[in-house]
C-alpha positions in Angstrom: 116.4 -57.9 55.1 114.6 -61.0 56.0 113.7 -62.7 59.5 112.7 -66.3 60.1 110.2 -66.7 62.8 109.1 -70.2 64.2 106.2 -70.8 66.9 105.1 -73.1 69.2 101.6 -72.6 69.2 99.0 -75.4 69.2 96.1 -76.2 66.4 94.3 -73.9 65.5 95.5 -71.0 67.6 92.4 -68.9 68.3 93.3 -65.6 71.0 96.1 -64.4 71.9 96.8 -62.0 75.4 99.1 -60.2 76.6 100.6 -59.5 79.6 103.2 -59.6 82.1 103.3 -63.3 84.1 106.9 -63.6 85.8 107.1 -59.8 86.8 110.3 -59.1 85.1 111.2 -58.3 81.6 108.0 -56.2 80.1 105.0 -58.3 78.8 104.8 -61.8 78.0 101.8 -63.8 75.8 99.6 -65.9 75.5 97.9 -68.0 72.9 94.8 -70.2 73.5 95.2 -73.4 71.2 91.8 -75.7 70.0 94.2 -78.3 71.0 93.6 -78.6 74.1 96.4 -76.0 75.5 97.6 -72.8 75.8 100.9 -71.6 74.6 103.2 -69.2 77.1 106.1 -67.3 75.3 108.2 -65.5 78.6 109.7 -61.9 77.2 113.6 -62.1 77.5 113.4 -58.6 77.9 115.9 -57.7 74.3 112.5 -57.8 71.5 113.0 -61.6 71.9 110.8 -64.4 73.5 112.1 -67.6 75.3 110.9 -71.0 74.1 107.2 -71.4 74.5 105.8 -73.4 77.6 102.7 -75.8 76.6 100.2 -75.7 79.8 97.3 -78.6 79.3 93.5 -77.4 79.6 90.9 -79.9 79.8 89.3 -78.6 76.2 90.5 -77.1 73.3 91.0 -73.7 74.9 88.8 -70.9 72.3 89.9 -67.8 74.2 92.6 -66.6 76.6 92.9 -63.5 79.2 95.4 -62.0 81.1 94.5 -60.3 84.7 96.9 -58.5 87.4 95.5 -59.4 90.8 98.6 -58.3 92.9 100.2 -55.3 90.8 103.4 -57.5 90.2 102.2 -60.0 87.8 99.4 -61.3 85.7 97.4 -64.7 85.3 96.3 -66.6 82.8 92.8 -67.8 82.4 91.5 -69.5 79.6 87.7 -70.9 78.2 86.9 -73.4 76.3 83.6 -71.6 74.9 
């Protein structure tokens, strides 16, 4: 048995979290990208992940976090070093 798996992250991806951001499904990730953004893959909730979502950061993003400040979901927070 074989699987093909294809990514989305950015350069140099350099952390990854994990967490759960929309509040459905089970947990989601993260991956902070040295160029200059962070990749966001949304658990479809079936061992799969939709399509990754690029959000922009002002520098190459070095490490990423995941925090729950309302018990329903998390946030991401990213630092550039």
């Amino acid at each position: 048995m074989s699987y093909t798996v294809t990514t989305c992250v950015g350069n140099s991806p350099h952390s990854v979290a994990i967490g759960d951001l929309d509040g459905i499904n089970g947990p989601d990730l993260a991956v902070a990208n040295s160029g200059n953004n962070v990749s966001v893959f949304l658990n479809n909730g079936d061992g799969t992940f939709a399509d990754c979502i690029f959000n922009q950061t002002e520098l190459g993003a070095r490490s990423v976090a995941m925090a729950s400040c309302s018990n329903t979901r998390s946030s991401v927070h990213a630092a550039s070093r």
